[in-house]
N, C-alpha and C positions, 0 to 999 in steps of 0.2 A: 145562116142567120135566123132561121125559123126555128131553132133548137134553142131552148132557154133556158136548160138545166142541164148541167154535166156529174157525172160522176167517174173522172179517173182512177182507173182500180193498182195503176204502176207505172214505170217510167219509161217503157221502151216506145222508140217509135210511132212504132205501128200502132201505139193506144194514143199515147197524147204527143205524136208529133205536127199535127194543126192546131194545138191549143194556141199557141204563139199568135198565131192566123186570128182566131178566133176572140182572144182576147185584145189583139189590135182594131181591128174591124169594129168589134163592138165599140168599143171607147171612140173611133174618129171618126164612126160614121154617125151623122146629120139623125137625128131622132128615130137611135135605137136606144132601147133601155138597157140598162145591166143586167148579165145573165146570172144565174146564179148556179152555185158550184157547192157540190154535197163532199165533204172531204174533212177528214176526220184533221185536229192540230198536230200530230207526229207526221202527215205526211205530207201535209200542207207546206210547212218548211223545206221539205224536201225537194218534192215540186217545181216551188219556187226559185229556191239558190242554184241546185244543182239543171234544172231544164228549162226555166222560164225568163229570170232575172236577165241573165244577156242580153237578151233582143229586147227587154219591155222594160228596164231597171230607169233607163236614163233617156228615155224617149220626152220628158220632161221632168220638171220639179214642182211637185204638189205644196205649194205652203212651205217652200225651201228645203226638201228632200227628195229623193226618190223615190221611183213609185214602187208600192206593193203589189201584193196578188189580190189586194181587199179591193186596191182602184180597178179591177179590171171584173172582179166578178164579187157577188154579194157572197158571202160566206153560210154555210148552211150546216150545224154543225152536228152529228150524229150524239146519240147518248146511247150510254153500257145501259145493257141487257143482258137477262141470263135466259139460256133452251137449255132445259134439260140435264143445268148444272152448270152448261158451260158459257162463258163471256163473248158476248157477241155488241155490237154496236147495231143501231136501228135507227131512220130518219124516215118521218112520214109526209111526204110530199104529195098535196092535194089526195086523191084517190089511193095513192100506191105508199107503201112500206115497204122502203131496205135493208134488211138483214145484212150486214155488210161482216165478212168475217177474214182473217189474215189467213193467207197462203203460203207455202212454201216454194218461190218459183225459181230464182236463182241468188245467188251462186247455185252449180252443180253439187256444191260438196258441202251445202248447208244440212243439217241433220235435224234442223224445227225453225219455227216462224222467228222466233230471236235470232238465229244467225241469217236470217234471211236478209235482204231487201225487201223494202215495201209492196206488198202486193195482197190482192183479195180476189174472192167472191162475194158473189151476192144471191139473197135471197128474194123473192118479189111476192109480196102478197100471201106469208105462207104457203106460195101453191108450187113455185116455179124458179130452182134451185140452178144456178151458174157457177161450176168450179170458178172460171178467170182464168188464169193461166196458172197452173200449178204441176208441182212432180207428184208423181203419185202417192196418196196419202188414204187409206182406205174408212179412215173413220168418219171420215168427211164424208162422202158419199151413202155409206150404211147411215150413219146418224139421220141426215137430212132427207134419206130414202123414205124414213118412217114420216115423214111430214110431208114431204113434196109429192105432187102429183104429178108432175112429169123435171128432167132432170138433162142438162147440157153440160157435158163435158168437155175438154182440152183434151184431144188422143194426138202421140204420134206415132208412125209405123217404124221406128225400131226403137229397142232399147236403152236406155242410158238419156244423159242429158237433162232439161229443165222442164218436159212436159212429162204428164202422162201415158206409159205406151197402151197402146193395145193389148200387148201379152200380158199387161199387170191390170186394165180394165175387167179383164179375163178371168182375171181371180176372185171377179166384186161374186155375190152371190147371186145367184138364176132373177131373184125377186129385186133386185137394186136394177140390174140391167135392163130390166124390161122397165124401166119406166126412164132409159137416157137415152136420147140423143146424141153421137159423136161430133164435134168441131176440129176448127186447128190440124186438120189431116192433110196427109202432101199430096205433093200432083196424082202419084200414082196410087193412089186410094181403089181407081177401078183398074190396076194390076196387082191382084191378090198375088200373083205367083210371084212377084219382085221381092215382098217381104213377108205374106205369111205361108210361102214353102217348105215342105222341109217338115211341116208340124202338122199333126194330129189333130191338137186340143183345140184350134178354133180354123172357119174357113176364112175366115176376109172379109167374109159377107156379113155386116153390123144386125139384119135381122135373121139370119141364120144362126148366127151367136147368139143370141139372145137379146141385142139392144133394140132401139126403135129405130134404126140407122144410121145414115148420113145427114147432118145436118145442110140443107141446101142454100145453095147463094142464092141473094135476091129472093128471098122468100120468106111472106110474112107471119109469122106464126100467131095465132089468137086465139086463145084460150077462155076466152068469156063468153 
């Protein structure tokens, strides 16, 4: 209840499986305001029909219809931008700017952001650059390397599938890696030997390799 702006970056779970929670709560509890929600109109739709609408469609009738996503959260809505050539969307909320940019996350067998499902990263402040969840995509991280000052990534420890691994973070250059942090990494992150055996080209160890490490749970990062 004390979070008063969201920005959902895709539809699994794990991201906006409380939104439902979140936008009931607000609406029927006793003098809370409406929160408001940063999210571009292609995915807004999305969102809604496919994840939200179920549980929040017909929980009343506004004015003789069903309710929206407008009744549950203020809309907040990004505008195009262009870095360096390329199209990006940006919303500037009180202090902060987000560079909000489309990922590649799943299907596995998407080959660019068009055959994808909806998904992103974000930018913050020019300073402080978030894949989201994506597969690996190297122009994304060089690009934004030259602008960011420090850099969070999605790694997982093998090959294949909807994130990025390790062995293809591996290939970023010397100067991109030192300025990321790894996320999204499995249980066994501190048994190197499980999945980076076998191989020369890096140890396991995220500052031995070159990155700024592990990203830690429960832990606040501040940057100002």
């Amino acid at each position: 209840m004390d979070v008063r702006c969201y920005l959902p970056t895709h539809s699994h779970a794990v991201h906006i499986g409380g939104l439902e929670e979140v936008a009931l709560m607000n609406r029927y509890t006793p003098n809370i305001s409406t929160p408001d929600m940063i999210i571009l109109r292609d995915y807004q739709d999305i969102l809604w029909t496919k994840s939200l609408s179920g549980g929040c469609e017909y929980c009343e009738a506004n004015q003789g219809r069903p309710l929206q996503l407008t009744d549950f959260f203020n809309i907040l809505r990004p505008q195009n931008i262009e870095i360096e050539g390329r199209k990006f969307w940006a919303y500037k909320h009180g202090p902060i700017e987000l560079v909000i940019m489309r990922t590649r996350h799943f299907p596995d067998t998407a080959i660019s952001v068009d055959e994808s499902q909806w998904c992103s990263g974000v930018f913050i402040n020019r300073k402080v650059w978030i894949s989201g969840d994506t597969m690996f995509d190297a122009d994304y991280p060089i690009r934004f390397a030259k602008l960011a000052e420090v850099m969070f990534h999605d790694t997982q420890l093998f090959f294949g599938g909807v994130h990025a691994s390790y062995q293809e973070l591996m290939t970023l250059p010397e100067d991109v890696r030192k300025k990321m942090f790894l996320y999204h990494y499995g249980d066994n992150w501190d048994k190197p030997e499980t999945w980076a055996g076998g191989t020369d080209k890096y140890t396991g160890d995220p500052i031995k390799d070159g990155f700024l490490g592990w990203t830690d749970q429960r832990t606040a990062y501040d940057f100002y």
